[in-house]
N, C-alpha and C positions, 0 to 999 in steps of 0.2 A: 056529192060524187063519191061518198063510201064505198061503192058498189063497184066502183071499176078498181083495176090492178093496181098495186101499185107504182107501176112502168108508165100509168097512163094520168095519177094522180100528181106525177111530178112535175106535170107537165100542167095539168089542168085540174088546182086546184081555187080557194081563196083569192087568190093573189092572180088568178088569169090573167087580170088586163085591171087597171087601175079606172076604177068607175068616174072617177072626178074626168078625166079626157079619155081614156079606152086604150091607154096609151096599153101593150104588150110587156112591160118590164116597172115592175115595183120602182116606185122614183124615190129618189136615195135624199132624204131630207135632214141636211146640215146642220138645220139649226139648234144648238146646244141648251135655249130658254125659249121658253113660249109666252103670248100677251095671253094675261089671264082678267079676267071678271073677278072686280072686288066682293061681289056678292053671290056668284054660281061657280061651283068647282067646276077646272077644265079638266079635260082626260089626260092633258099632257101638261105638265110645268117646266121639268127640268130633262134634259137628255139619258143624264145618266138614270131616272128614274123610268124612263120610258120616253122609244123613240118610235116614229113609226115604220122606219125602214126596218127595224131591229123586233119588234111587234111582227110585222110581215116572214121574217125569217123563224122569230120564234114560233108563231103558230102555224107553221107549214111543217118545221120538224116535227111538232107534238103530234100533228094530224098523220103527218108517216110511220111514227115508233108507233101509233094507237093511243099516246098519250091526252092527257089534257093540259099539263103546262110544262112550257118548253121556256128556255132558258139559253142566251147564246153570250159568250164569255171572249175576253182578250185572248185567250189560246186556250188547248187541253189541256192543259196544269192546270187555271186558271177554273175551269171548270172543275175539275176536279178536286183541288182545294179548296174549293168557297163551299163544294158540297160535303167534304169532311170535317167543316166547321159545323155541321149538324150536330157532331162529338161535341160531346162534355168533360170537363177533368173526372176522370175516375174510370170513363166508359174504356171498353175494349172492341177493337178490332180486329177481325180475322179476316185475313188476305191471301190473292193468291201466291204462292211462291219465285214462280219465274215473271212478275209482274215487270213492267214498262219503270226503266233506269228513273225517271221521273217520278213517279208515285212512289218506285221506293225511298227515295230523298226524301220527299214529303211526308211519308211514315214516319222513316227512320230517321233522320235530324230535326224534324222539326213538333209531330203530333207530341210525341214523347217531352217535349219544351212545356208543354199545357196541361202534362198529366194523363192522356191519352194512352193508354199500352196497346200495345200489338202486336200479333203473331202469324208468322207468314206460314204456310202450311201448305202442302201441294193438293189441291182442290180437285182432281182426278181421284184420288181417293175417299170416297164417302166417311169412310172409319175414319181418317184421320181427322176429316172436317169434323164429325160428330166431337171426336173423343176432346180437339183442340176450342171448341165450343166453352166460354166461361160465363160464369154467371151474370160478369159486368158485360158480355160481347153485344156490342148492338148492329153492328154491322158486320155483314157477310160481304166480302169484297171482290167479284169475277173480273177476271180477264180472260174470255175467250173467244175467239182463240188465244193463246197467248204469247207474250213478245217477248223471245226471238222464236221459242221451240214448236210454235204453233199447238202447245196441249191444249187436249180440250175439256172442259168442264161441263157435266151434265146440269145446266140451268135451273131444271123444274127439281130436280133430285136434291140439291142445295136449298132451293127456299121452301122446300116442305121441312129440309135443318134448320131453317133461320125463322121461321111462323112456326115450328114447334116450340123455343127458345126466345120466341118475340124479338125476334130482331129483324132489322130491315136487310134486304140483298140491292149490293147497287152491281151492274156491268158495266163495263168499258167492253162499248161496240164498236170500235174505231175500226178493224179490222174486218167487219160485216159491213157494219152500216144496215138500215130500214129495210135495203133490199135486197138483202139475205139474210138479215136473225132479227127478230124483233122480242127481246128480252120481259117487253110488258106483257107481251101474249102468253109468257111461260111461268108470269106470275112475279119478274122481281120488281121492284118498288123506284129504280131510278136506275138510266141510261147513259150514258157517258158517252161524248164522241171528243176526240182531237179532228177538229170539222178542216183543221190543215189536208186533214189524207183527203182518204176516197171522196168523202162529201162534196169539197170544196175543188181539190181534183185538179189544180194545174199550175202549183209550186210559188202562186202569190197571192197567198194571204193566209195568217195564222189565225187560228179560230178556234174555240171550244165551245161545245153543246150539252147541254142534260133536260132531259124529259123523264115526265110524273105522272103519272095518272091518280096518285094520293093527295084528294083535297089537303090537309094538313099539313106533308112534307111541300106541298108546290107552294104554300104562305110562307112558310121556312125557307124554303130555299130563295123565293121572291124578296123576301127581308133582306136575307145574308149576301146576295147579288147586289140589292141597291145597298145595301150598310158598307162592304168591300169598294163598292164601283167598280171592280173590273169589268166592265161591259166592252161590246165587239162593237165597236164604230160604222155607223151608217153605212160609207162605202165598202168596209171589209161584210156586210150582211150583205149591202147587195153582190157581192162577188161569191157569196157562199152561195147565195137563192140561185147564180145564175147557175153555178157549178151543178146543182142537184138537179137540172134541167136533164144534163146528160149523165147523171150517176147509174144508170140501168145499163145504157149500151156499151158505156166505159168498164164497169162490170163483167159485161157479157164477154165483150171481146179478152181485156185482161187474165179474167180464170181461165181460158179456154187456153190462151199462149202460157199460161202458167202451169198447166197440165205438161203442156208438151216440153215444156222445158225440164220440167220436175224427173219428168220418166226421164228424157237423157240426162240430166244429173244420174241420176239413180243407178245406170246402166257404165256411166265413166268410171274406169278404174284410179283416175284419181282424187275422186269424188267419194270419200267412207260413208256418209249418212245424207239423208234427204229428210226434212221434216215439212209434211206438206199433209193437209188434212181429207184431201180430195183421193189416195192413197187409200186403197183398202185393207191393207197393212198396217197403218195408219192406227195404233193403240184406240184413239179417239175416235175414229173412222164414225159406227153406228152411231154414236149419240150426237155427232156432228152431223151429221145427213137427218137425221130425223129434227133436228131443231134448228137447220140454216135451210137454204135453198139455192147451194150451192158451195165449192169448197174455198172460192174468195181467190185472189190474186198474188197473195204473197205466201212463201215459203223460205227454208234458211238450210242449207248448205255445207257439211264439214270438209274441210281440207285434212292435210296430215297434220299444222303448224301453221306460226304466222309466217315463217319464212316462205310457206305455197302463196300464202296470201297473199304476201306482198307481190311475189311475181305473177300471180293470177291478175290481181287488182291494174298492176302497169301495161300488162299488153291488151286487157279486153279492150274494148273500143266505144262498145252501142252503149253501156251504160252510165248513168252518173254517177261518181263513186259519192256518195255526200250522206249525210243525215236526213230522215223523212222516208216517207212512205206514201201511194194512192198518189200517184200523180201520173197523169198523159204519157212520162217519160218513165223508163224503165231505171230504176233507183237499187245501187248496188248499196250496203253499208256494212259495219262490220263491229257488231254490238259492245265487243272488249271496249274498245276506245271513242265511241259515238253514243248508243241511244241508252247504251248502260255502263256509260265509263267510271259514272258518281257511284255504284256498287263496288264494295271493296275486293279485292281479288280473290278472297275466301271461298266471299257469299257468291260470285260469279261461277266461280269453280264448280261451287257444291251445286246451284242452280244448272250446271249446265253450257254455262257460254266461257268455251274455251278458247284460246291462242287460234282455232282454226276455224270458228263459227265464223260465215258470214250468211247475213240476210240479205233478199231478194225482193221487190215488190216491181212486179210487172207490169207492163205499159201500153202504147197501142201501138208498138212496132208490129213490124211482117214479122210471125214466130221463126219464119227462115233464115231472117236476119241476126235475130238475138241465138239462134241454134250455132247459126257459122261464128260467131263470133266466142261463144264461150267454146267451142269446137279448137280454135285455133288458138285459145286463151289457156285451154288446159292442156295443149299439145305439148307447152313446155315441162307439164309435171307429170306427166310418163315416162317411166322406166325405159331410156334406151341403151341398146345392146352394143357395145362397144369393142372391139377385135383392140387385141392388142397383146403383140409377141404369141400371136398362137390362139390366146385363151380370149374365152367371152366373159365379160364383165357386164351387169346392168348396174345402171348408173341414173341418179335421178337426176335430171340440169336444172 
């Protein structure tokens, strides 16, 4: 079924209907040891080695990035760290700059423990990627779009830097997903998802994914998977496989309310900045349109300070204020103190997420409903015009 979309592949692929009964839904198989044959190897021994629920979700991702070996992890940390154990003491890695609170802990407190150096570099810049390129670098490390500020990084432009320099490119596609950026097609070597958000799609169950289409890296990464164990538990696979069922329409509908919300942000006077990639203004705009298919559901938001925040955050109503992103519900957060709190207040600064950044990841409400509501949520932080003894005064409440 290569041949059809893939809107149509999520639906109907592998894994259609379980050929053992016909049953409609991958059956979610518990058992943690298998009965093996003293004299013929089994395909399965141990769970954490290989499960079949877990097999089913992995090779339905690899089939959607275009990959050939997929890889499904206890969370997007989890995934992500087991694949920077690729590094070796001595090796160097180049990263993107405004990267996800998480991987930079993982760089920054922990690679550096094994020998590992690092250098974070804003990835929107070609020259500075070239120039920040070292001779030990083996990894070129994306995040685009990226988290919080939605920059975008030109994909194919970077691993023509990293295969001139022989290094490998990984992306964190957590914020696309399969179906709208497909990272293997643009030439980089391994894919990243926090299968939590969009993938998985409805705020229960945590998950991480990486797909390879490099025979070599997919035995490596296969090793360091079963050598770690962090693997994603049977029924947390099945809850990801069902979630991907509806990742297209979830998709469709979310970018579209996220558009609309984006322009009114952008239009409120107490609203300073909008970061949204879908924006034709939008720095990143052309090489995002040319390498997604579409501008994705999430966007982030400047206030004046955290004291708007704060009063913005207490009166909205529709949204969750909480950590996460790519879920059903429309997910408010607010990166200082949430998805990049573990960044120290420097590196936050100089990256960009300041006292009045909050992030948005939109949902499948009525976009009328989430409009009136941040409508009446920013009412409070308008300038009103106050009489008194004569004179006008504006005043912010």
């Amino acid at each position: 079924m290569t041949d059809h979309t893939l809107q149509t592949r999520l639906l109907h692929n592998d894994y259609k209907f379980d050929p053992a009964t016909g049953g409609v839904s991958v059956p979610v198989q518990h058992a943690s040891t298998y009965h093996q044959s003293f004299d013929e190897p089994t395909k399965y021994d141990y769970s954490r080695s290989g499960n079949p629920t877990r097999e089913a979700l992995e090779n339905t991702i690899a089939q959607l990035e275009n990959g050939t070996h997929g890889f499904a992890f206890a969370s997007g940390m989890a995934a992500i760290s087991t694949s920077l154990m690729l590094l070796s003491q001595g090796d160097h890695i180049l990263i993107s700059e405004d990267v996800y609170g998480g991987t930079f802990r993982m760089t920054h407190d922990v690679l550096h423990r094994f020998g590992i150096q690092h250098t974070f570099v804003d990835m929107t810049d070609l020259n500075a990627v070239a120039t920040a390129i070292q001779p030990n670098t083996k990894v070129l490390y994306i995040e685009t779009p990226s988290n919080p500020l939605l920059n975008i990084t030109d994909i194919q432009a970077v691993v023509k830097l990293a295969k001139a320099n022989d290094c490998l490119t990984f992306v964190d596609n957590t914020f696309m997903t399969p179906a709208l950026q497909r990272p293997l097609d643009l030439g980089a070597d391994l894919v990243l998802h926090s299968a939590t958000k969009f993938i998985a799609g409805h705020s229960d169950v945590v998950a991480g994914l990486a797909v390879t289409n490099n025979e070599k890296l997919g035995e490596q990464l296969g090793f360091l998977q079963n050598a770690f164990g962090s693997i994603l538990g049977p029924h947390d696979c099945w809850l990801v496989l069902r979630g991907l069922k509806t990742l297209h329409c979830r998709l469709e509908q979310s970018q579209k309310t996220a558009e609309k919300v984006a322009t009114f942000l952008s239009r409120h006077p107490a609203v300073q900045n909008v970061y949204f990639p879908g924006f034709s203004t939008h720095p990143g705009h052309p090489t995002h349109r040319y390498q997604c298919d579409g501008p994705g559901a999430v966007l982030s938001f400047q206030l004046k300070d955290e004291e708007a925040v704060r009063t913005f955050t207490k009166r909205v109503e529709v949204p969750v204020f909480a950590v996460s992103l790519g879920a059903v519900e429309t997910i408010l957060s607010y990166p200082k103190a949430m998805s990049h709190a573990s960044i120290p207040k420097g590196e936050r600064e100089k990256r960009g997420i300041t006292d009045g950044l909050l992030r948005l990841s939109v949902g499948l409400e009525h976009p009328e409903d989430l409009l009136k509501d941040f409508q009446q949520a920013l009412k409070s932080l308008q300038p009103q015009h106050l009489f008194l003894d004569g004179r006008v005064r504006s005043e912010v409440r």
